[in-house]
C-alpha positions in Angstrom: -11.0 -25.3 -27.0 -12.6 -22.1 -28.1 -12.8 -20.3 -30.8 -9.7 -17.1 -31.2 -12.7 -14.9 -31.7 -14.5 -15.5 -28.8 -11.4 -15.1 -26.4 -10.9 -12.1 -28.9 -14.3 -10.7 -28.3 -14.2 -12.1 -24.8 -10.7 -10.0 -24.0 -11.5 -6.8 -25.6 -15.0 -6.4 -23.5 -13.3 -7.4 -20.2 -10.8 -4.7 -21.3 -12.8 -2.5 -22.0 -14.7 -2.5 -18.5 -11.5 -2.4 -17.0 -10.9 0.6 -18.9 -14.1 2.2 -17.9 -13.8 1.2 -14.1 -10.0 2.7 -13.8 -11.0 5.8 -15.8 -13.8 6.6 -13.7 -11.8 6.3 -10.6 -9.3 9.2 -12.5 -12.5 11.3 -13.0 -14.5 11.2 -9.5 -10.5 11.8 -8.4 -10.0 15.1 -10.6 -13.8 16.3 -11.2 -15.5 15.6 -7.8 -13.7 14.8 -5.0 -11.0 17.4 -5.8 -14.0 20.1 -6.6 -15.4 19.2 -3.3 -12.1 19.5 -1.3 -11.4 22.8 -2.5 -14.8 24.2 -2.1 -14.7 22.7 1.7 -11.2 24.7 1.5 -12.7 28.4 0.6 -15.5 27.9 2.7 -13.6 26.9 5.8 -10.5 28.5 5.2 -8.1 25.6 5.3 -5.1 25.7 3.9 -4.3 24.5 0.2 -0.7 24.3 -1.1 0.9 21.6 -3.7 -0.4 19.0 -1.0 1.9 16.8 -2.0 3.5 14.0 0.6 6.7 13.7 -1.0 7.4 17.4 -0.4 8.3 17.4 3.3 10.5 14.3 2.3 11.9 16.2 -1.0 12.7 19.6 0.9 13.8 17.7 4.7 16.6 15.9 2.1 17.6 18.9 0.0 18.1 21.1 3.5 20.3 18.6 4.8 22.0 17.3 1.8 22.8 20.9 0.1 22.8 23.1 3.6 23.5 20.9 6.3 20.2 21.4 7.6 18.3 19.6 10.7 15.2 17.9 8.7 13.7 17.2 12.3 13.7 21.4 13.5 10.9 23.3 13.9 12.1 25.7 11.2 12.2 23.1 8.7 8.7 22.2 9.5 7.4 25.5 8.8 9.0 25.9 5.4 7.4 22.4 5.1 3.9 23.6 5.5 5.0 27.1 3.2 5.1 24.8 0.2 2.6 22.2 1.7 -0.5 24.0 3.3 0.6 27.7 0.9 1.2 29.1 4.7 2.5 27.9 8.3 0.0 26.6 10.1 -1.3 28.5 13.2 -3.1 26.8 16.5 -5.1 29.6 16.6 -7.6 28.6 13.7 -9.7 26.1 14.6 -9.9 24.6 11.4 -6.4 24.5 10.1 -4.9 20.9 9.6 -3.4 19.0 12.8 -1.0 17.0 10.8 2.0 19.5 11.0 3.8 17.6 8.2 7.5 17.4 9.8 9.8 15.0 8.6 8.8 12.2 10.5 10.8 9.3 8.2 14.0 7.7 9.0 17.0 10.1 7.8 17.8 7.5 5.2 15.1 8.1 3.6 17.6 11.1 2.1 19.7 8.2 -0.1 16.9 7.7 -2.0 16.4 11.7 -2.8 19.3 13.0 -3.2 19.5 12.4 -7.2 15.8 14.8 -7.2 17.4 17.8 -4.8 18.6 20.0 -7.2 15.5 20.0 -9.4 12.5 22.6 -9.2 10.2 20.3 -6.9 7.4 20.9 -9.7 9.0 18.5 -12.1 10.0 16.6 -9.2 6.3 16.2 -9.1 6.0 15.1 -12.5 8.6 12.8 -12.5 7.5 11.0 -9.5 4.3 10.5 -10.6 5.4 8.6 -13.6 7.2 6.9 -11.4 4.5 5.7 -9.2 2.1 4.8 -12.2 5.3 2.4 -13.6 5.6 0.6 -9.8 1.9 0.3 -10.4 1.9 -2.0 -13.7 5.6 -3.3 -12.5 3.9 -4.8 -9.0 1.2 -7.0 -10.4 3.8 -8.0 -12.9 5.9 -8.9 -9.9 3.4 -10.5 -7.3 2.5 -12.7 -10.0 5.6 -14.2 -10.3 6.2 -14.7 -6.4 2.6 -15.6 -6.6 3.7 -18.6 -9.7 0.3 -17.3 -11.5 0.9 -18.3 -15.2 -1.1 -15.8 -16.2 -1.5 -14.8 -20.3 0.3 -11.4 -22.0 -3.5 -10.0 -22.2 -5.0 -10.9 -19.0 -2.3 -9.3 -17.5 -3.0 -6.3 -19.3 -6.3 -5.8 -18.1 -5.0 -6.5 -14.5 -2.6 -3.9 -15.0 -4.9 -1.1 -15.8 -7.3 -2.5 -13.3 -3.7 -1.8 -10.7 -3.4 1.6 -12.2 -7.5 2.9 -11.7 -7.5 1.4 -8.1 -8.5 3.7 -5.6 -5.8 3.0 -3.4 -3.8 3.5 -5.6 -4.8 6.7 -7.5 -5.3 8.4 -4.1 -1.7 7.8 -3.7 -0.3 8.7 -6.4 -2.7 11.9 -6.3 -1.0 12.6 -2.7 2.2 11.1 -4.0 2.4 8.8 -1.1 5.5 7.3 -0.4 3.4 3.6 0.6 3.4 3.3 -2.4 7.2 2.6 -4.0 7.4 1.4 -0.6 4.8 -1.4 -2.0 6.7 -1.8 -4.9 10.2 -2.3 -3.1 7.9 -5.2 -1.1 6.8 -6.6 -4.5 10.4 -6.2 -6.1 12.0 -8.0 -2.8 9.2 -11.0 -3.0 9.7 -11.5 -6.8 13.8 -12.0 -5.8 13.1 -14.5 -3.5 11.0 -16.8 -5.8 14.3 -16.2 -8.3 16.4 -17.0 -6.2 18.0 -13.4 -6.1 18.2 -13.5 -2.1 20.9 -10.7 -1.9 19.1 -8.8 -4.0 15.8 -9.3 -2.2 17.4 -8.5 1.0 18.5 -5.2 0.1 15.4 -4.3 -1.5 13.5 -5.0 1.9 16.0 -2.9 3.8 15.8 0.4 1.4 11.6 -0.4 2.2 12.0 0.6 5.9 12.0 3.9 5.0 8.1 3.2 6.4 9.6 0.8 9.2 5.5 0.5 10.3 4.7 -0.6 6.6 8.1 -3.2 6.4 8.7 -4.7 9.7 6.4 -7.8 9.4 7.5 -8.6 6.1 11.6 -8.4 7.7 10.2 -10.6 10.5 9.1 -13.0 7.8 11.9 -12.8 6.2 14.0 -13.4 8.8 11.7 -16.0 10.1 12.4 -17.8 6.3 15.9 -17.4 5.9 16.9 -18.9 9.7 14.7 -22.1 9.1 17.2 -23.1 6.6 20.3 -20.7 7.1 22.6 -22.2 5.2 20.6 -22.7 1.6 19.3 -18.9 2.6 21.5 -16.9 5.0 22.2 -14.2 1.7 18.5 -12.8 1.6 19.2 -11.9 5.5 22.7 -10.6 4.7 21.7 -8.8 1.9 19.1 -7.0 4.6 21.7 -6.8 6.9 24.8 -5.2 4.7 22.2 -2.2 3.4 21.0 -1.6 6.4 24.2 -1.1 7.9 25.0 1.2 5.1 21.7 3.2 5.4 22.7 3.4 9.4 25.5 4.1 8.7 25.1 6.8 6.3 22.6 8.6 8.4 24.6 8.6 11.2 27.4 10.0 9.4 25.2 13.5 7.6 23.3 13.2 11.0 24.4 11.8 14.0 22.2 11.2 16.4 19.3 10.8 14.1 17.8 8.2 15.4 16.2 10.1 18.7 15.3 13.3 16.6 13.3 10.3 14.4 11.4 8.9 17.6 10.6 12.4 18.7 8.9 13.4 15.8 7.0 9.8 15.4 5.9 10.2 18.9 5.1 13.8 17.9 3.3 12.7 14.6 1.1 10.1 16.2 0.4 12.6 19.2 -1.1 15.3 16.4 -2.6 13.1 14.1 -4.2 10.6 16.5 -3.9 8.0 13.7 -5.2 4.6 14.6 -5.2 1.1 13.0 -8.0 0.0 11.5 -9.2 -2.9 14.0 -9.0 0.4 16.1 -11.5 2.5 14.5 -13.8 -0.2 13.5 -14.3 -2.0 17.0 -12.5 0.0 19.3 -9.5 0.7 21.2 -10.0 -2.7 23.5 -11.7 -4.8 21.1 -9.9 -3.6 18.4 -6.4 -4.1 19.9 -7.6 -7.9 20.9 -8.4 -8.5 17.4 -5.0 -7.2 16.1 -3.6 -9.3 18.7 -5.2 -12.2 17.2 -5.0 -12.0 13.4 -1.1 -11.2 14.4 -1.6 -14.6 16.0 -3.2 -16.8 13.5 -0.9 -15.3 10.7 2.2 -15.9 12.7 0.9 -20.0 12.8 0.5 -20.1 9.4 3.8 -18.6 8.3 5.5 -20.7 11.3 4.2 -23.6 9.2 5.2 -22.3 6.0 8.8 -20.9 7.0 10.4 -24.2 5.4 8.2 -24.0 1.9 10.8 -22.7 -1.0 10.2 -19.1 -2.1 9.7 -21.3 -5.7 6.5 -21.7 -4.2 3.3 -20.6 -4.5 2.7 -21.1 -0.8 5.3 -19.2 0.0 3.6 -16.2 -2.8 0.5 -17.1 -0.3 2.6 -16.5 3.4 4.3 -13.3 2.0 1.0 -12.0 0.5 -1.0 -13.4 3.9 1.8 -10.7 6.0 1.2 -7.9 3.9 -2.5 -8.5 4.5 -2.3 -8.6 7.9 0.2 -5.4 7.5 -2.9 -3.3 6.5 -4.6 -4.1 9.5 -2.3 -3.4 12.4 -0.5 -0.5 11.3 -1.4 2.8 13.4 -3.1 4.4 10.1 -6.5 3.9 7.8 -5.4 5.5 5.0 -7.1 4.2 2.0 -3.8 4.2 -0.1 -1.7 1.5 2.5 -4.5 -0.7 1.1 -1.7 -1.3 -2.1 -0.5 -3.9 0.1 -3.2 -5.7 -0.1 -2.7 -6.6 -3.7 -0.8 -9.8 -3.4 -3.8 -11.2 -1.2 -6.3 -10.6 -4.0 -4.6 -11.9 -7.0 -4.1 -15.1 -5.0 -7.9 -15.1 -3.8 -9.0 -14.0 -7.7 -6.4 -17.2 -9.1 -8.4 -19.4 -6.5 -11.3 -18.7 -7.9 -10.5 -19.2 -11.7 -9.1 -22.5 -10.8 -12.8 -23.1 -9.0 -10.6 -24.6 -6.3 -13.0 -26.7 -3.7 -14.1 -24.1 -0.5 -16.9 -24.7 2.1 -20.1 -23.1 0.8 -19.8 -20.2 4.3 -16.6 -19.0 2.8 -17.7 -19.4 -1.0 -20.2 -16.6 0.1 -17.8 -14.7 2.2 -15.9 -14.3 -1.0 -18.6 -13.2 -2.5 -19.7 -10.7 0.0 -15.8 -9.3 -0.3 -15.4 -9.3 -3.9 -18.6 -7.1 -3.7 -16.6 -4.7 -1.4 -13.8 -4.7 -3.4 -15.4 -3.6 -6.3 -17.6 -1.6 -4.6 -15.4 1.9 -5.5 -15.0 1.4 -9.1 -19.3 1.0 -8.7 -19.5 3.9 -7.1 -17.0 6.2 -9.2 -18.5 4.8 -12.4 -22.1 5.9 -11.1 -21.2 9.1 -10.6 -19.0 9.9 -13.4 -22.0 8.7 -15.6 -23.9 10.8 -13.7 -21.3 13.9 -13.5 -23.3 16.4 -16.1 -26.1 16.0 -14.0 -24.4 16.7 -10.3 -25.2 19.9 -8.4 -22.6 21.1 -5.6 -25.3 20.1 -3.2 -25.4 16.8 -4.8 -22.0 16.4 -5.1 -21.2 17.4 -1.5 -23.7 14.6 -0.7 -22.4 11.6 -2.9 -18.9 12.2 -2.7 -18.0 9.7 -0.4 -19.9 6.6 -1.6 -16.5 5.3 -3.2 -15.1 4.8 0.8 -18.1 3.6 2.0 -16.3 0.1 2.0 -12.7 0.9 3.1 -12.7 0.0 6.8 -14.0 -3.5 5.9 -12.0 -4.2 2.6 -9.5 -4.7 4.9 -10.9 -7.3 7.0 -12.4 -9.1 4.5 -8.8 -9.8 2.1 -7.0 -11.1 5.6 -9.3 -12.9 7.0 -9.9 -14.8 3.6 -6.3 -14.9 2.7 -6.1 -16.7 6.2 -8.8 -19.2 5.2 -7.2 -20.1 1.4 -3.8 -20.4 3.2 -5.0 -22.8 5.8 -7.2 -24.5 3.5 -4.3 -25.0 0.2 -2.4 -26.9 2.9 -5.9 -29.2 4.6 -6.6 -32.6 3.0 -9.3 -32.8 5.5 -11.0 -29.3 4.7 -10.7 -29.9 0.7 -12.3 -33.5 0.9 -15.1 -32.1 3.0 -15.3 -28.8 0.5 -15.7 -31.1 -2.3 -18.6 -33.5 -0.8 -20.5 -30.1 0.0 
């Protein structure tokens, strides 16, 4: 056993980095990307208004809800880009954004609004940043218990602050992303299940398809889970079902016809914005769409095998955390900030390793070479915050984008060895021949 002051001194130095890394992330966020962006902003004239992404959501709901308002119309999209971009945008300029911000989220979406309508949006702002910092700390508290982590009061401090300087998730809560509580409802809805709370759980999935891109593998996993054994689980589908209905149902009835207004402007969104996955942008529209096709292949195996484990489990923490994963790579979008979802994926990876559990010495070292892309931002952003006095605005319009250098292969990485520590928690044959290596 060892001494209390060396996990003492041990604890406060891995807290302190922790500290370090997450506060750097906040200062290359606010002193030099930010600087940067607005320098590129002057200099190019693009547009710069509150940027925020909850705003089209915030002002779509308050147009409908207080003045019976179409969030879909053109009109509303340029008040939208008023407050968003300062001005409307206009084709003309070649370098004014494409994204035309309209209101391209299920009507629903309003529900969850309508208590922030009739406040000033700026301390909308200020509340929902709060907001996003809480879901931070509250998801790792939550994944670990779906995960059945027994992890200790401190250690999951320093994983909490680790959560909170993330550059996922600073850069959404910078943007004020909606992915983001999304994330948490995802978290929230896992951390039911392993409780047994499967009404509960349900409901909380169904209020996350306000991103139906970011939710609908997790509801086919769901689904998948609850049918193998209906009767024992048949309330975490019902739950799903009986809020769904009412979020239908309620849209229809401030909206109807929503749902074709909705398609319209996703159709129109992905037409402007040209977003791709990021198996897309990394190998390719052909490749890349094969290699979607398989990961959604060999995930849907392994949670086809897994659909009868208990949500007590941690195998079940592993399948729900292995769909998430898998969520970051096929969605139409490389955002850095859908990477939240990936969280689940790496505390199970990082417990794996604490336990030293038995892996093949090939995937020892692919762990290694991801870990090293995982921390590879909060390198980066601690480099140049220690080297902030020192940065020129040649220098800094040079360096800025060393923290990103890894987020098209983060990705990758996290799925494809949350694949192999799924398979490989539930081979005999694979640990036995891991542990003669």
């Amino acid at each position: 056993m060892k001494p209390p002051f060396l996990k003492r001194t041990r604890f406060l130095v891995a807290f302190t980095l922790a500290l370090a890394a997450s506060a750097s992330t906040w200062l290359y966020m606010n002193h030099i990307l930010r600087p940067q962006q607005i320098a590129y902003a002057a200099a190019h004239n693009v547009p710069r208004g509150n940027l925020s992404d909850l705003y089209p959501r915030w002002l779509g709901a308050r147009e409908l809800l207080l003045r019976k308002r179409n969030p879909y119309s053109p009109e509303i999209t340029r008040e939208i880009q008023q407050g968003y971009y300062g001005r409307p945008l206009d084709s003309a300029l070649p370098n004014d954004p494409k994204d035309q911000q309209g209101f391209a989220y299920p009507v629903y979406v309003v529900f969850l609004l309508a208590p922030t309508i009739g406040l000033p949006f700026e301390e909308v702002q200020i509340g929902f940043r709060w907001l996003l910092i809480a879901l931070a700390v509250a998801s790792v508290l939550l994944w670990l218990r779906s995960l059945r982590w027994p992890v200790a009061c401190a250690n999951k401090l320093i994983l909490a602050v680790l959560m909170v300087g993330w550059l996922p998730m600073v850069q959404g809560i910078k943007l004020q992303q909606l992915s983001l509580p999304v994330a948490g409802l995802l978290a929230g809805c896992a951390a039911c299940l392993s409780a047994g709370w499967y009404l509960a759980a349900g409901g909380l999935l169904a209020l996350a398809t306000i991103k139906p891109q970011l939710a609908w593998p997790f509801v086919l996993w769901l689904l998948l889970w609850a049918g193998s054994d209906w009767r024992a689980r048949r309330r975490a589908a019902l739950g799903f079902g009986l809020v769904m209905l009412l979020l239908l149902g309620g849209a229809e009835l401030i909206l109807p016809g929503w749902w074709r207004m909705f398609l319209e402007a996703l159709r129109q969104y992905h037409q402007y914005t040209q977003n791709k996955s990021v198996m897309v942008w990394m190998f390719g529209s052909v490749t890349g769409r094969i290699l979607e096709a398989i990961s959604f292949l060999a995930c849907a195996v392994y949670v086809w095998r897994m659909r009868r484990e208990p949500a007590t489990s941690a195998a079940f923490g592993r399948a729900s955390a292995l769909v998430l994963a898998l969520t970051v790579l096929i969605v139409p979008m490389f955002a850095p900030y859908n990477q939240v979802l990936l969280a689940p994926a790496i505390l199970s990876l990082l417990w794996s390793e604490i336990r030293r559990d038995p892996v093949l010495p090939v995937i020892r070292l692919a762990r290694i070479v991801g870990g090293v892309l995982l921390i590879w931002p909060w390198i980066a952003t601690l480099v140049l915050s220690a080297a902030y006095p020192w940065l020129t605005p040649q220098l800094r319009s040079s360096l800025w984008p060393m923290p990103f250098y890894s987020n098209f292969l983060v990705p990758i990485f996290i799925f494809g060895l949350a694949l192999l520590h799924s398979r490989s928690g539930h081979s005999p044959n694979l640990r036995e021949s891991a542990a003669q290596e």
